[in-house]
Structures are given as C-alpha cells and as structure tokens.
PDBQT receptor file of N, H, CA, C and O in Angstrom, charges set to zero:
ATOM      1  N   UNK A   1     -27.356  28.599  33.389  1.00  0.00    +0.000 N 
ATOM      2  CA  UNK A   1     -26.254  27.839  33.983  1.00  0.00    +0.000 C 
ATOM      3  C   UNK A   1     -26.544  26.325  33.918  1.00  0.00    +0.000 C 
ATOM      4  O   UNK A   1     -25.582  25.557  33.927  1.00  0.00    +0.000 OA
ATOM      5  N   UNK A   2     -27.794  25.843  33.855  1.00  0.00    +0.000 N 
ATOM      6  H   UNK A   2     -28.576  26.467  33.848  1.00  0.00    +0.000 HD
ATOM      7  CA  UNK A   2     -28.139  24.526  34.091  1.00  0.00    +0.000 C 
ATOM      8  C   UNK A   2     -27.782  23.931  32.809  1.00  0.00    +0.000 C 
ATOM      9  O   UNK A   2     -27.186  22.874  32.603  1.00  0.00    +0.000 OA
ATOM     10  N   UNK A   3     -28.397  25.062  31.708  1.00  0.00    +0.000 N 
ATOM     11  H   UNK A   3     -28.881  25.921  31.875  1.00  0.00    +0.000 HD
ATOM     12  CA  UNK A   3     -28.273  24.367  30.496  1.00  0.00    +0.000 C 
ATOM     13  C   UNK A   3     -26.888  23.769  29.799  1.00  0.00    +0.000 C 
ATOM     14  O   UNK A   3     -26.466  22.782  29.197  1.00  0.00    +0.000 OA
ATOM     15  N   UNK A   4     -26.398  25.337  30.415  1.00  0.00    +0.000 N 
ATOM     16  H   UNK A   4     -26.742  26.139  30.904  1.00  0.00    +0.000 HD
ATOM     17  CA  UNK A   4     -24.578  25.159  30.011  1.00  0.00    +0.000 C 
ATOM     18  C   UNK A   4     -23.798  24.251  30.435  1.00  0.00    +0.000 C 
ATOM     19  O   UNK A   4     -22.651  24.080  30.021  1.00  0.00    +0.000 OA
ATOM     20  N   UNK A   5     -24.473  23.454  31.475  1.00  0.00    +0.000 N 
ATOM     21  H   UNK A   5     -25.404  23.593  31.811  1.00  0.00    +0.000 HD
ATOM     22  CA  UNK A   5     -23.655  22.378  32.176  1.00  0.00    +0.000 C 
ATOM     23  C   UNK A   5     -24.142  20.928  31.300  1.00  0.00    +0.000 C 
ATOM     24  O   UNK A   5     -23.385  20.060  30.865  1.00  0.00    +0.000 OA
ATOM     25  N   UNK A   6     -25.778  20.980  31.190  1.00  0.00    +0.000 N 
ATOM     26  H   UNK A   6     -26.393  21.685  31.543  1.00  0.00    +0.000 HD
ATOM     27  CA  UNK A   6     -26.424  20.116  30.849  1.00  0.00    +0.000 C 
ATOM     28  C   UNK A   6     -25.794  19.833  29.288  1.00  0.00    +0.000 C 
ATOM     29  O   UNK A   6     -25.894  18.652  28.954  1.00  0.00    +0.000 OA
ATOM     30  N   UNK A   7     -25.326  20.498  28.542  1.00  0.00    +0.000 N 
ATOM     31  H   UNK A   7     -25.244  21.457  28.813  1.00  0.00    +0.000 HD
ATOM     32  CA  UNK A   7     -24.851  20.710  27.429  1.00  0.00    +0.000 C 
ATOM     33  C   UNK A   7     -23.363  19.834  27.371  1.00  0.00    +0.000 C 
ATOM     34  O   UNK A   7     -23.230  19.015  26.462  1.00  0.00    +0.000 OA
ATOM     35  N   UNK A   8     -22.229  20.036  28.389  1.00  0.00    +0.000 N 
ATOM     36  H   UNK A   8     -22.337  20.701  29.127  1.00  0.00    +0.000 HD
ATOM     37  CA  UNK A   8     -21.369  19.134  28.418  1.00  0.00    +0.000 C 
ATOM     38  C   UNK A   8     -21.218  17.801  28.133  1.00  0.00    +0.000 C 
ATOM     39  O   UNK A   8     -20.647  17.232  27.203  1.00  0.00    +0.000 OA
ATOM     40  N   UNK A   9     -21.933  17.322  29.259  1.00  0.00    +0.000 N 
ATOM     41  H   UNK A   9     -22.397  17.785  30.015  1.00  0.00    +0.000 HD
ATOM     42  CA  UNK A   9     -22.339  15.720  28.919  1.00  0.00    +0.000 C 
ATOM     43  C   UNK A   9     -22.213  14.966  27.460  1.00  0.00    +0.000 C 
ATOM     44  O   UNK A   9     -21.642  13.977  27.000  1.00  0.00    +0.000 OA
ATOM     45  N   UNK A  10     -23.387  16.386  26.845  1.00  0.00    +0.000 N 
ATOM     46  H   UNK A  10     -23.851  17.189  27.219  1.00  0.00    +0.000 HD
ATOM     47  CA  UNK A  10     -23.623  15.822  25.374  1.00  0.00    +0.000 C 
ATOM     48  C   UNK A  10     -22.748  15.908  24.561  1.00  0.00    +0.000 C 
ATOM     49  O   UNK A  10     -22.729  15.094  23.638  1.00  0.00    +0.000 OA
ATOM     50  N   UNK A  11     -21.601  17.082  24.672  1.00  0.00    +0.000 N 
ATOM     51  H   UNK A  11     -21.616  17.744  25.422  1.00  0.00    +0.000 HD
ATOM     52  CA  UNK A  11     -20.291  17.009  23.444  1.00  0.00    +0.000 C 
ATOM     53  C   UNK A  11     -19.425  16.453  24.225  1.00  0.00    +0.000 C 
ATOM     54  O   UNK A  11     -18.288  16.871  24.006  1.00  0.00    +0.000 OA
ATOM     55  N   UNK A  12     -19.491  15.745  24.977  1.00  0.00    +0.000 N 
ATOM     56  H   UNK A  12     -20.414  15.406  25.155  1.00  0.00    +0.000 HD
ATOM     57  CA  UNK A  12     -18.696  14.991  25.465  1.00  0.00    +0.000 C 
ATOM     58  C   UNK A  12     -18.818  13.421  24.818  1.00  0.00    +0.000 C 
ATOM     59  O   UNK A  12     -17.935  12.879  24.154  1.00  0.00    +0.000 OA
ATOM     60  N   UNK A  13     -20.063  12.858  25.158  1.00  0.00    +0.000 N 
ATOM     61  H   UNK A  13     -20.780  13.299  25.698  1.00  0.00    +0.000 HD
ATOM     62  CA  UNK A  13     -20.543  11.893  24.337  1.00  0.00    +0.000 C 
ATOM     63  C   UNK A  13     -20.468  11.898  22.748  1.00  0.00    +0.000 C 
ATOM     64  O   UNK A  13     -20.398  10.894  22.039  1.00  0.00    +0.000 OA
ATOM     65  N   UNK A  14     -20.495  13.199  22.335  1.00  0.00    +0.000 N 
ATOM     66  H   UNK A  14     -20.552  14.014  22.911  1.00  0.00    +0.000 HD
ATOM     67  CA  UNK A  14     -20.281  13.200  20.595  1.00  0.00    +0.000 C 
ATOM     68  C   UNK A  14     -18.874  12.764  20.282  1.00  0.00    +0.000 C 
ATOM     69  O   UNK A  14     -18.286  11.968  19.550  1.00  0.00    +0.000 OA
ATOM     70  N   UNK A  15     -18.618  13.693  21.215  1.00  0.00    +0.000 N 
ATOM     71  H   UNK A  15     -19.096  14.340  21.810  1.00  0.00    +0.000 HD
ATOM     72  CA  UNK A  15     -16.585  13.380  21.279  1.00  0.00    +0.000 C 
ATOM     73  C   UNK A  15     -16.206  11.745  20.982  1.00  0.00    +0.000 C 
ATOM     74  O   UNK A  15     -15.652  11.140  20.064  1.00  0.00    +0.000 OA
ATOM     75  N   UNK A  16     -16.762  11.413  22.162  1.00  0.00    +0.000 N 
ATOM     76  H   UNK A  16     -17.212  11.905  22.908  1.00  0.00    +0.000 HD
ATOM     77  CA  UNK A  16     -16.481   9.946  22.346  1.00  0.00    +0.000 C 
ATOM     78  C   UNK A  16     -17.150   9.096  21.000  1.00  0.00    +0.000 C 
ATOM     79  O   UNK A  16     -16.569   8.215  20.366  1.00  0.00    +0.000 OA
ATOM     80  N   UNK A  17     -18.273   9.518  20.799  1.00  0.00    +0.000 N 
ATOM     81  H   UNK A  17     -18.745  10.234  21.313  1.00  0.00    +0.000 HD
ATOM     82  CA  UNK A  17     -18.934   8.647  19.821  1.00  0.00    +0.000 C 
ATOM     83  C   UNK A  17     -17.844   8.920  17.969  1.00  0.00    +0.000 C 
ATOM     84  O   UNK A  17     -17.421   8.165  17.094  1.00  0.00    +0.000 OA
ATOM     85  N   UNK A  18     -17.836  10.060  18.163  1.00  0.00    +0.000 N 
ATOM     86  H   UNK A  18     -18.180  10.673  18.874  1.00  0.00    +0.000 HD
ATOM     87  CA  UNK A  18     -16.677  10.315  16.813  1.00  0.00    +0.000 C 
ATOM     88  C   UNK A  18     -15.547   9.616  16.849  1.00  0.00    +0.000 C 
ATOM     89  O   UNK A  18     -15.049   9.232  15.791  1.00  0.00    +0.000 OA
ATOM     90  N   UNK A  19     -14.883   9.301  18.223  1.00  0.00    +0.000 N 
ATOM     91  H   UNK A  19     -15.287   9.614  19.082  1.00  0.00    +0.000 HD
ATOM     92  CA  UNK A  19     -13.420   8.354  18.108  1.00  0.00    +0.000 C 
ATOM     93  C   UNK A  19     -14.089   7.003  18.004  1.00  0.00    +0.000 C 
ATOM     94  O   UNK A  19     -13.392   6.191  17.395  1.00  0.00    +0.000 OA
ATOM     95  N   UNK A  20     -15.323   6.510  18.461  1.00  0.00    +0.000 N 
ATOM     96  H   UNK A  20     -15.889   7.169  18.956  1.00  0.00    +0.000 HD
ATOM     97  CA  UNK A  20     -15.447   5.473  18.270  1.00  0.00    +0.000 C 
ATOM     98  C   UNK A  20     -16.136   5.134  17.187  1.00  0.00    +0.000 C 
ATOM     99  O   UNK A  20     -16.813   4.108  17.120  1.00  0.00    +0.000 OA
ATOM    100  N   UNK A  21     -16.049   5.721  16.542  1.00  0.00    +0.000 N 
ATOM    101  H   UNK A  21     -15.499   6.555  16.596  1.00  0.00    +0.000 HD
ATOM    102  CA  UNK A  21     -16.416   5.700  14.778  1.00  0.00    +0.000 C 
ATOM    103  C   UNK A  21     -15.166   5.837  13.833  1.00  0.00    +0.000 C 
ATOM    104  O   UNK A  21     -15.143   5.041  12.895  1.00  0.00    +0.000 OA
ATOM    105  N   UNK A  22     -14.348   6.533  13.915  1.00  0.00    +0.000 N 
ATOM    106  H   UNK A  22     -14.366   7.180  14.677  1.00  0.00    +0.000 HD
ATOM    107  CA  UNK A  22     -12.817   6.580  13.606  1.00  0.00    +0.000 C 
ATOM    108  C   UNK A  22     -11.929   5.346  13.849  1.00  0.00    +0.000 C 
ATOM    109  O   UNK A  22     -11.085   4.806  13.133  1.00  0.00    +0.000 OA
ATOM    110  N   UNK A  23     -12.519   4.987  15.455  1.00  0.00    +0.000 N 
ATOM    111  H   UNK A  23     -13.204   5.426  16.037  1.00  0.00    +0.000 HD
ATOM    112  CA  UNK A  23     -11.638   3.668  15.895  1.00  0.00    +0.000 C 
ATOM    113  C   UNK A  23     -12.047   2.498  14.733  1.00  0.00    +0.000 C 
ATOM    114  O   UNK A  23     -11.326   1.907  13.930  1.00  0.00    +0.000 OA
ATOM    115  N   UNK A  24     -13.654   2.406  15.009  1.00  0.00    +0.000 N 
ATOM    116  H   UNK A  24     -14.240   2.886  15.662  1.00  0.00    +0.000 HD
ATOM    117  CA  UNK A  24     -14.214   1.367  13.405  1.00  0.00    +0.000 C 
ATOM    118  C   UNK A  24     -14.019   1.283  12.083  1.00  0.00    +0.000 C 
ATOM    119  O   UNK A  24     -13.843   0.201  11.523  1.00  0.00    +0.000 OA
ATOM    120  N   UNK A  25     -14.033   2.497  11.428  1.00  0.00    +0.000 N 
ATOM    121  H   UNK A  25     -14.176   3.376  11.884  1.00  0.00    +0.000 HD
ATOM    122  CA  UNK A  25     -13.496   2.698  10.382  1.00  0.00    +0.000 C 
ATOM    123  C   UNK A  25     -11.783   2.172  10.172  1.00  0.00    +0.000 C 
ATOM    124  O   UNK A  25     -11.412   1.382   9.304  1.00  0.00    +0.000 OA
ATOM    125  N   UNK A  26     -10.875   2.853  11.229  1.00  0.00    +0.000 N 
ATOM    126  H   UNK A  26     -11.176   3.494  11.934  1.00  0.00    +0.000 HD
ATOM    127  CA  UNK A  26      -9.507   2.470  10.984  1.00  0.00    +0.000 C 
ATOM    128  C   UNK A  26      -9.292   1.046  11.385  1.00  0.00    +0.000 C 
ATOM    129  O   UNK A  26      -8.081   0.839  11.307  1.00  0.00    +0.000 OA
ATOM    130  N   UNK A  27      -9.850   0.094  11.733  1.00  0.00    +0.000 N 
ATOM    131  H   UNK A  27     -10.834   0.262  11.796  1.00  0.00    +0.000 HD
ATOM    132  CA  UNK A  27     -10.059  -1.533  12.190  1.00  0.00    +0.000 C 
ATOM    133  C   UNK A  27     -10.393  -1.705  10.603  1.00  0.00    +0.000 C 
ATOM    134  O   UNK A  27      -9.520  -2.383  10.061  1.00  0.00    +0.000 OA
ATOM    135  N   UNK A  28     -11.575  -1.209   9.576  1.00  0.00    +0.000 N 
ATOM    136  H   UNK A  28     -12.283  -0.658  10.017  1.00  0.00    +0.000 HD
ATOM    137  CA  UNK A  28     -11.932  -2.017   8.798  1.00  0.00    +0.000 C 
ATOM    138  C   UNK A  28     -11.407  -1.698   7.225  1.00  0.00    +0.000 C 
ATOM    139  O   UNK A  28     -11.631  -2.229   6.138  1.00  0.00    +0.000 OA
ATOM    140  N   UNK A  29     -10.555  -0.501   7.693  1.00  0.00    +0.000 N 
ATOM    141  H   UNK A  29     -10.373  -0.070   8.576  1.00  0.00    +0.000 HD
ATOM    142  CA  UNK A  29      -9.659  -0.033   6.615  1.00  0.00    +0.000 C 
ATOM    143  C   UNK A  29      -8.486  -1.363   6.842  1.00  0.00    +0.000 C 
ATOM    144  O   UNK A  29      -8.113  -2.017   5.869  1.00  0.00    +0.000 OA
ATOM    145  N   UNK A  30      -8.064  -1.601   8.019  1.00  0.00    +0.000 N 
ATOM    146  H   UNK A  30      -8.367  -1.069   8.810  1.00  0.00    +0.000 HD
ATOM    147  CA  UNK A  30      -7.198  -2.712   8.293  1.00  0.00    +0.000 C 
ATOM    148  C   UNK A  30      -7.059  -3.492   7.708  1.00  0.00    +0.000 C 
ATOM    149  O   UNK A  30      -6.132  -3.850   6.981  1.00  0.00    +0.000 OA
ATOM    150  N   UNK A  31      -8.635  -4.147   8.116  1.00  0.00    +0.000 N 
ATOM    151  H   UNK A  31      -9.388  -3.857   8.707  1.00  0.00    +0.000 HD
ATOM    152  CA  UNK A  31      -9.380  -5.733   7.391  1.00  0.00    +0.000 C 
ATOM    153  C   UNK A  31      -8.777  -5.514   5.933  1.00  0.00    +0.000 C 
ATOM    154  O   UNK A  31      -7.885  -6.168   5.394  1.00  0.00    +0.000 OA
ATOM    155  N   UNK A  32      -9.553  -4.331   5.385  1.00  0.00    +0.000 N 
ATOM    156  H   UNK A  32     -10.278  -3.799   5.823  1.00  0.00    +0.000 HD
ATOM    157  CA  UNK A  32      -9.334  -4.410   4.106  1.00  0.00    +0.000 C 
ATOM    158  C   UNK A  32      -8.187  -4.732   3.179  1.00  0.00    +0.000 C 
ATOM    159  O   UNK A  32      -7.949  -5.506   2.252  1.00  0.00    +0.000 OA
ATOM    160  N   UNK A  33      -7.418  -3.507   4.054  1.00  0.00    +0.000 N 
ATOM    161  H   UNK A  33      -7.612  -2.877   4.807  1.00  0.00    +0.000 HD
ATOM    162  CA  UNK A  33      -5.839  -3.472   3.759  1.00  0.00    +0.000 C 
ATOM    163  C   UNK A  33      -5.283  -4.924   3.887  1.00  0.00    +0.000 C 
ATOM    164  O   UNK A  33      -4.312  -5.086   3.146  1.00  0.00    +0.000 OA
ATOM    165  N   UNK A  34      -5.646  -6.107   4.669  1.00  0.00    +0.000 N 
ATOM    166  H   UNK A  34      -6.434  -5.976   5.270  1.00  0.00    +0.000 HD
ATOM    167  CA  UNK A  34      -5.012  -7.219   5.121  1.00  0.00    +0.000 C 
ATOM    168  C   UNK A  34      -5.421  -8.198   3.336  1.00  0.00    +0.000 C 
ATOM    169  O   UNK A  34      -4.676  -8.673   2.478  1.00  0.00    +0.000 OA
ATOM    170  N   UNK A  35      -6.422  -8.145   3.424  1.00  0.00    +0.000 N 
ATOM    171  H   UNK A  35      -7.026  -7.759   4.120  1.00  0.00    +0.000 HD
ATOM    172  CA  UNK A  35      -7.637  -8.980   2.781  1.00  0.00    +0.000 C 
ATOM    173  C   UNK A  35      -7.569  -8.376   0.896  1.00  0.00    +0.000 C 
ATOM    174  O   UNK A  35      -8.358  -8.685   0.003  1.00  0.00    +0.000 OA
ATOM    175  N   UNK A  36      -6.549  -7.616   0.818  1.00  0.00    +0.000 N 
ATOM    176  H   UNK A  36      -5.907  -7.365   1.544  1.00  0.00    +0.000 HD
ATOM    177  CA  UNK A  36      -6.685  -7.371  -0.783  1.00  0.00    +0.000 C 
ATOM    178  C   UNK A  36      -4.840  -6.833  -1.589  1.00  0.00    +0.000 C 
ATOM    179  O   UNK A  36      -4.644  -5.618  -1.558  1.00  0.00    +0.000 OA
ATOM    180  N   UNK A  37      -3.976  -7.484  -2.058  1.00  0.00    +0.000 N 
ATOM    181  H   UNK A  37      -4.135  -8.471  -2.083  1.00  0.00    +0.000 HD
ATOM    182  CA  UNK A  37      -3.169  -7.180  -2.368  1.00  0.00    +0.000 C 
ATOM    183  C   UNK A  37      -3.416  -5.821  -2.972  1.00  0.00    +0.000 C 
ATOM    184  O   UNK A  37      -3.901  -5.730  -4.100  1.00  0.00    +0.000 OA
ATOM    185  N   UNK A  38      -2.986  -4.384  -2.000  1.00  0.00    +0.000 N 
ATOM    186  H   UNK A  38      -2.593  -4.458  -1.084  1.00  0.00    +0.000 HD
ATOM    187  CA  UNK A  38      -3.050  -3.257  -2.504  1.00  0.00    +0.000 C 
ATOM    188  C   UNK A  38      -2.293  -2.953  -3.745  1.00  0.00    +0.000 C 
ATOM    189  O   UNK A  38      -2.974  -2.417  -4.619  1.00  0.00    +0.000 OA
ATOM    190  N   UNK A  39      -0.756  -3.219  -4.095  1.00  0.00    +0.000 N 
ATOM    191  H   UNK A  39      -0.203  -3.655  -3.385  1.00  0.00    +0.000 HD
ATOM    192  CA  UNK A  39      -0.571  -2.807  -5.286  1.00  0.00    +0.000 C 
ATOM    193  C   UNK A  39      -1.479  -3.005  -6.453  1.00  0.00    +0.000 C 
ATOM    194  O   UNK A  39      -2.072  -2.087  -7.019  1.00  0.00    +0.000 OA
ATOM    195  N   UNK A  40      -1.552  -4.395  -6.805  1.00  0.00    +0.000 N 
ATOM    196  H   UNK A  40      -1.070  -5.141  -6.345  1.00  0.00    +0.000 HD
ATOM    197  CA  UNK A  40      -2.509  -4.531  -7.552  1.00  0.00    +0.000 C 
ATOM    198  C   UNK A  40      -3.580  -3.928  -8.405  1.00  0.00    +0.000 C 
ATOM    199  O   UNK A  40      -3.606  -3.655  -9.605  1.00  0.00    +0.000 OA
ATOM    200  N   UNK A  41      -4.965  -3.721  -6.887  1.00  0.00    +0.000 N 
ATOM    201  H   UNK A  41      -4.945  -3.943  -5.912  1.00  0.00    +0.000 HD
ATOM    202  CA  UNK A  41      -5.501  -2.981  -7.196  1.00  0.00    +0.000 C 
ATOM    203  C   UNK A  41      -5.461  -1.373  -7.199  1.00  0.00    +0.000 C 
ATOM    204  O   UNK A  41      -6.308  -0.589  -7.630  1.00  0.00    +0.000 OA
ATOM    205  N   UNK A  42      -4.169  -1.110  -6.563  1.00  0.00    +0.000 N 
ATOM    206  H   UNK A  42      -3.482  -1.746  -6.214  1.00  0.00    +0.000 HD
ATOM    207  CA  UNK A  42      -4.089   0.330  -7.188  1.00  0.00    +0.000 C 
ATOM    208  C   UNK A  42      -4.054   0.390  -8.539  1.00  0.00    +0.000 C 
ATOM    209  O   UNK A  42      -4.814   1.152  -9.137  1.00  0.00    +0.000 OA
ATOM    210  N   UNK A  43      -3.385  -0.210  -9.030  1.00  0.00    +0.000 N 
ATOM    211  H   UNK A  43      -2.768  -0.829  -8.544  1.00  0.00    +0.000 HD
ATOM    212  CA  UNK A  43      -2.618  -0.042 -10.027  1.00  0.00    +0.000 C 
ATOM    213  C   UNK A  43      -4.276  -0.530 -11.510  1.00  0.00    +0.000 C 
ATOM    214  O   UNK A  43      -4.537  -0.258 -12.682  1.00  0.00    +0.000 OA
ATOM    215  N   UNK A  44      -4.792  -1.209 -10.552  1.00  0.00    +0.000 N 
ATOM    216  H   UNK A  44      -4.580  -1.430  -9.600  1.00  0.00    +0.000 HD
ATOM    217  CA  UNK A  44      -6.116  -1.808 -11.505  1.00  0.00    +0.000 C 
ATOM    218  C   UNK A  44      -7.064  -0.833 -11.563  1.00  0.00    +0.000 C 
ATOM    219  O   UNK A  44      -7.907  -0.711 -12.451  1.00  0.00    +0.000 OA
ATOM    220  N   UNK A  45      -6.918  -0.148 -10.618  1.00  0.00    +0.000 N 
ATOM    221  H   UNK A  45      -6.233  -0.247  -9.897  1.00  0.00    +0.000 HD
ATOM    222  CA  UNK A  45      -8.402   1.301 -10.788  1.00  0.00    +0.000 C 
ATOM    223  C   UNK A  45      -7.329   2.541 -11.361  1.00  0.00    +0.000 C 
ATOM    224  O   UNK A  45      -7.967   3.239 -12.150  1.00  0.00    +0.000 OA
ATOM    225  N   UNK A  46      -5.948   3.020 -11.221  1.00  0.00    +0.000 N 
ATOM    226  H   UNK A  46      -5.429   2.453 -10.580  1.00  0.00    +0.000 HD
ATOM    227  CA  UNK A  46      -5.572   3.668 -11.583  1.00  0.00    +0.000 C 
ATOM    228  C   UNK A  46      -5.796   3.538 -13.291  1.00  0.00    +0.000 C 
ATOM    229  O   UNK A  46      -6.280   4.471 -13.931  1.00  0.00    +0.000 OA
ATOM    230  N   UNK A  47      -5.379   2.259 -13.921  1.00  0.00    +0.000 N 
ATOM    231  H   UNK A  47      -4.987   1.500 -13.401  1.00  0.00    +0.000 HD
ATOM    232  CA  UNK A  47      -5.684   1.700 -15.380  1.00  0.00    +0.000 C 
ATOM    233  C   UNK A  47      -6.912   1.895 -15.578  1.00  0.00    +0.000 C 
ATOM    234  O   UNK A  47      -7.176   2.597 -16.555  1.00  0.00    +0.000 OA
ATOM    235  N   UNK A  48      -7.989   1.400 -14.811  1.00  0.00    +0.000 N 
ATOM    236  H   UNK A  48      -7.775   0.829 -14.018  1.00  0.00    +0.000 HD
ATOM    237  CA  UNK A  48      -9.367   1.753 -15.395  1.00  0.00    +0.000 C 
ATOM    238  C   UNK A  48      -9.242   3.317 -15.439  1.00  0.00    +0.000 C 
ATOM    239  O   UNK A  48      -9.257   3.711 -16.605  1.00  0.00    +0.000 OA
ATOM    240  N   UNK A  49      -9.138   4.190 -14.641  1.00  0.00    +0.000 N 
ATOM    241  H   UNK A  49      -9.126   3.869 -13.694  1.00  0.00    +0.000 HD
ATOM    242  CA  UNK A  49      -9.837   5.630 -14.771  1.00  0.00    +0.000 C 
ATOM    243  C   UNK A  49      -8.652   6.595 -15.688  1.00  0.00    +0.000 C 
ATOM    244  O   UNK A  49      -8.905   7.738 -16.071  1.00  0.00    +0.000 OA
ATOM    245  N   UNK A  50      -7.635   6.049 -15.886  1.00  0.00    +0.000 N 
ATOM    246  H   UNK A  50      -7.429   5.121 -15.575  1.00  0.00    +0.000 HD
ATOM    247  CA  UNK A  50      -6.899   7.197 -16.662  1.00  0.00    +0.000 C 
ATOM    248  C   UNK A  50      -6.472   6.475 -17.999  1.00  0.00    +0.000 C 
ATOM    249  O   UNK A  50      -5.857   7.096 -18.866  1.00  0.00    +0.000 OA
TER     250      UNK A  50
C-alpha cells in the first residue's frame, strides 16, 4: 500500500514533466515557424529530396 501510493507522486511528476516538454517544444516550433518563411523552404527540401 505504501508503495502504491509512493508511486503516484512519481507519474504524476512524469505527467507534468511530459507537458512541460511539449509546452517547449510547441514555443520553439513557434520561434521557428516565426523566424523562417515556411513556403519557401518547403518547397526547397521538397526540390532537394524528390
């Protein structure tokens, strides 16, 4: 019983630590997105690889 409780805490904290890794990532997908005319380079890696 101790353990099973003691155990919460911790996927609780994973929980949290996964959105706040998601939250970072989707901020620096942002940046990115702000910081690079996307058509462009779609259209510039689509030309390179096909």
């Amino acid at each position: 019983m101790a353990t099973g409780a003691s155990r919460i805490p911790q996927c609780q904290y994973l929980a949290g630590n996964m959105n706040t890794i998601r939250k970072h990532w989707a901020e620096q997908a942002q940046l990115v997105a702000i910081s690079q005319p996307w058509p462009y380079s779609a259209t510039k890696a689509y030309g390179s690889t096909g």
